[in-house]
C-alpha positions in Angstrom: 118.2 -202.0 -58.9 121.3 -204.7 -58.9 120.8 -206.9 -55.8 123.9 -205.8 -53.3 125.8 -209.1 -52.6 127.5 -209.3 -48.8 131.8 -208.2 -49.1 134.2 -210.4 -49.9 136.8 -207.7 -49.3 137.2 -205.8 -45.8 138.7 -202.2 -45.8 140.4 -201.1 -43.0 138.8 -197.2 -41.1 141.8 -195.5 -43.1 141.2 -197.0 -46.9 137.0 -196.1 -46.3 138.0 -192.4 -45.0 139.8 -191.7 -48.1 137.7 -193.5 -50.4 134.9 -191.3 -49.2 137.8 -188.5 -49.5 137.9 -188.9 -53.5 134.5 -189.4 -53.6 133.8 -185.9 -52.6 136.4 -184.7 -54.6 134.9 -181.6 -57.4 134.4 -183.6 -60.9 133.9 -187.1 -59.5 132.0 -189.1 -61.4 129.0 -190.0 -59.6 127.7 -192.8 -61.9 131.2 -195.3 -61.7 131.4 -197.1 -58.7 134.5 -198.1 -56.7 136.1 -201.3 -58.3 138.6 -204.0 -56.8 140.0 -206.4 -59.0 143.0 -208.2 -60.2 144.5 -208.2 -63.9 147.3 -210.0 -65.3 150.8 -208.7 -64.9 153.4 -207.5 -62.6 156.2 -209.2 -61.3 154.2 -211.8 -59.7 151.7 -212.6 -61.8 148.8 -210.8 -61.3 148.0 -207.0 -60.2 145.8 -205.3 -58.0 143.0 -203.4 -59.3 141.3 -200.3 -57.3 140.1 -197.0 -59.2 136.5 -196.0 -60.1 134.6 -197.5 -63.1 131.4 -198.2 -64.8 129.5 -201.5 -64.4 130.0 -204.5 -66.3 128.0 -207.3 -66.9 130.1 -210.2 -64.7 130.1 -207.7 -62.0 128.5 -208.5 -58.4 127.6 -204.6 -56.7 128.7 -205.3 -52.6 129.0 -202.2 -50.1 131.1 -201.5 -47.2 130.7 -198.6 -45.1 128.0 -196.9 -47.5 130.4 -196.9 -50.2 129.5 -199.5 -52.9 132.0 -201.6 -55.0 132.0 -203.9 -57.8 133.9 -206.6 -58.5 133.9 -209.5 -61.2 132.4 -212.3 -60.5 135.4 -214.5 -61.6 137.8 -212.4 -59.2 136.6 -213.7 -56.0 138.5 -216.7 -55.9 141.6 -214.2 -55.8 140.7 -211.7 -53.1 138.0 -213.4 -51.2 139.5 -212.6 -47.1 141.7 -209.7 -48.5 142.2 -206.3 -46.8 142.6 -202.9 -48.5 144.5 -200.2 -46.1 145.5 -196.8 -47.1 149.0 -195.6 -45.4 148.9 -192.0 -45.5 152.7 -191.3 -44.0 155.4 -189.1 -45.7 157.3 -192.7 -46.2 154.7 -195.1 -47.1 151.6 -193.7 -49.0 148.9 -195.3 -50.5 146.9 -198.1 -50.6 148.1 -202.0 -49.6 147.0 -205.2 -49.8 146.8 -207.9 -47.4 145.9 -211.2 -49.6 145.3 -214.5 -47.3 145.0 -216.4 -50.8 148.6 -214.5 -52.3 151.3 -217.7 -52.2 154.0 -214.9 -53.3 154.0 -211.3 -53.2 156.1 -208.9 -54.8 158.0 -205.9 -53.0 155.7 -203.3 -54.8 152.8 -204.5 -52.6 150.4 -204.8 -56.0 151.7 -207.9 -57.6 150.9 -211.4 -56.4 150.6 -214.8 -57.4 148.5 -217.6 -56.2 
């Protein structure tokens, strides 16, 4: 069993109830875990990364509100203080980012620099 490593992320009520939504949906994956991460690209930079995945070896396993995540080691520096929402209005609808270490952010809402 991977030792579970305290959040460097926070997720807001709304982002855990519909992470635990897709999580229930028929054909999920039950061995991929939850992963937040960053990736090269966008207008700013660098990109948000949230979807389900296996595993990796530079990943650290953390949990929020039962829900267990991974997230590369390296990637911390990037997102360590950051809050994931989901907006679920007709307007607005998804999942944003609110990055205390992003120097510039794009008007997307995924693409930051630092």
């Amino acid at each position: 069993m991977d030792t579970v490593i305290a959040a460097p992320v926070n997720f807001t009520p709304s982002a855990i109830a519909e992470i635990k939504r897709l999580m229930l949906e028929p054909g999920f994956d039950t061995t991929q875990y939850l992963r937040v991460g960053v990736k090269g690209g966008g207008c700013s930079g660098m990109t948000y990364v949230l979807g389900f995945d296996q595993m990796a070896d530079n990943d650290e396993l953390h949990e929020v509100a039962g829900i267990p995540f991974v997230m590369n080691k390296s990637h911390g520096l990037y997102l360590f203080g950051m809050e994931i929402d989901w907006q679920g209005g007709l307007n607005s609808r998804g999942f944003t980012f609110r990055n205390p270490n992003a120097s510039k952010t794009c008007g997307c809402g995924t693409s930051f620099s630092v």
